[in-house]
C-alpha positions as CSV (number, residue, x, y, z in Angstrom):
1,X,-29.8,20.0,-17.1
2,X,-28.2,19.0,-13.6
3,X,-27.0,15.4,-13.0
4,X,-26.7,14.0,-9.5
5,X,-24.1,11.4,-10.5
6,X,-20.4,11.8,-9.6
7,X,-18.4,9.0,-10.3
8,X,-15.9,8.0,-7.8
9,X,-13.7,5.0,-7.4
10,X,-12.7,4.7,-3.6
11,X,-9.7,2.6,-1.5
12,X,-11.0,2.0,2.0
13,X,-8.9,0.1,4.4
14,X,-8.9,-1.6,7.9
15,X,-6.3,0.2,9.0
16,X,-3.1,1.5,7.7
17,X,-1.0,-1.7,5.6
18,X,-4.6,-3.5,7.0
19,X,-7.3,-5.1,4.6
20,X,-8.1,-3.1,2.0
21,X,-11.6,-2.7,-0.5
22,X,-12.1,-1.0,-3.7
23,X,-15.4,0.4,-4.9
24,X,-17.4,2.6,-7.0
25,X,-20.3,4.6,-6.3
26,X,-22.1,8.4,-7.6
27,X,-22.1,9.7,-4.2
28,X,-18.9,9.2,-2.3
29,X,-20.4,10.5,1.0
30,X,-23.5,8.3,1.3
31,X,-21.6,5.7,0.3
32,X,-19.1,6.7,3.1
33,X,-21.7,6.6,5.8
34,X,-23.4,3.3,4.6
35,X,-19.9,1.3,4.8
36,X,-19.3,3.2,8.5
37,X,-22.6,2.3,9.7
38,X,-22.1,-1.2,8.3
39,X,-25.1,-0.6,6.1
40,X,-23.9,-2.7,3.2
41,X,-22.4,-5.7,5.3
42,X,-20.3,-8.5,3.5
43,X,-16.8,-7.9,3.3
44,X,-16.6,-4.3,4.6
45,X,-18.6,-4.8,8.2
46,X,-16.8,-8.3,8.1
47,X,-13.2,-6.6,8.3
48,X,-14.3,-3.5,9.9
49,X,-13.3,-1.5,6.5
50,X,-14.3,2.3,6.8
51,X,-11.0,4.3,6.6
52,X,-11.4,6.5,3.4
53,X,-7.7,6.3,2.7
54,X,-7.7,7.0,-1.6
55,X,-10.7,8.3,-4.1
56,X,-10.4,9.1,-7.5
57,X,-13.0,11.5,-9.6
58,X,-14.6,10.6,-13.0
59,X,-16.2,12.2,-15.9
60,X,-19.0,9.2,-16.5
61,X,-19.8,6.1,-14.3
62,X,-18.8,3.9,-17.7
63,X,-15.1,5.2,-16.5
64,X,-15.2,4.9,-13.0
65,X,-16.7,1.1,-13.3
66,X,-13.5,0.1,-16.0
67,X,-10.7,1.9,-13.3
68,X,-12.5,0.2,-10.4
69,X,-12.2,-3.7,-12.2
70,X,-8.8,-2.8,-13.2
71,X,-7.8,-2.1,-9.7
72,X,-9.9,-5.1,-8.5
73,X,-7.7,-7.1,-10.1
74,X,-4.3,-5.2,-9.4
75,X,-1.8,-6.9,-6.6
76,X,-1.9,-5.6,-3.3
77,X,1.5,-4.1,-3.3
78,X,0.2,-1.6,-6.2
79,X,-3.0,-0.8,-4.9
80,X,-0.3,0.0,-1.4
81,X,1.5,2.6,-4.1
82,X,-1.4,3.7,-5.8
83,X,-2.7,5.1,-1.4
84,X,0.8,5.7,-0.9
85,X,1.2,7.8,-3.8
86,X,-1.2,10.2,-2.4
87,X,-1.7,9.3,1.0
88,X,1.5,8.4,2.5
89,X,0.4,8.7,6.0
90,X,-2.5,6.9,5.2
91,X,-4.5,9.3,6.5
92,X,-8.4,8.8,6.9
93,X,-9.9,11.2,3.7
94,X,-13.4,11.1,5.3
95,X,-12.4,13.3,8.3
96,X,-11.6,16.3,5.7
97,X,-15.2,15.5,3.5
98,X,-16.7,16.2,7.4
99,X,-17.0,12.9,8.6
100,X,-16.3,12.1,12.5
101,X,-13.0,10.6,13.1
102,X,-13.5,6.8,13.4
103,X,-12.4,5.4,17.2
């Protein structure tokens, strides 16, 4: 038996040190598109928030949803650590999953 989910918990930001949004999804690259074609609205069209800058894999959904409220609720300056960590030149993620480099 396949399954099409894989669990993902995703940073995207404004811009580097810019507004950032934390999310969960089972496709990472649909969701990718639908936030940079503003399919979604709300907060992420609001701010313009489309730059993949941190993602994290998990084994079930029921995982991914718990890590996702737990960094919901985290202060900014460790969400900042938790890109940094991984990301320091806060690089935009989506470019190397194939996506178009955003203007």
């Amino acid at each position: 038996m396949t399954h099409e989910v894989d669990p993902v918990v995703y940073i995207l930001a404004s811009r580097r040190n810019g507004t950032l949004y934390a999310g969960v999804t089972s496709n990472l690259m649909q969701r990718i598109a639908q936030h940079r074609q503003e399919m979604l609205g709300g907060f992420t069209a609001e701010y313009d928030i489309k730059m993949l800058v941190w993602f994290e894999q998990h084994a079930t959904m029921e995982s991914a949803i718990l890590r996702e409220k737990r960094i919901k609720k985290w202060r900014r300056a460790w969400k900042i650590d938790l890109i940094e960590q991984s990301n320091p030149e806060w690089r935009d993620l989506a470019i190397d999953l194939g996506f178009e480099p955003l203007d």
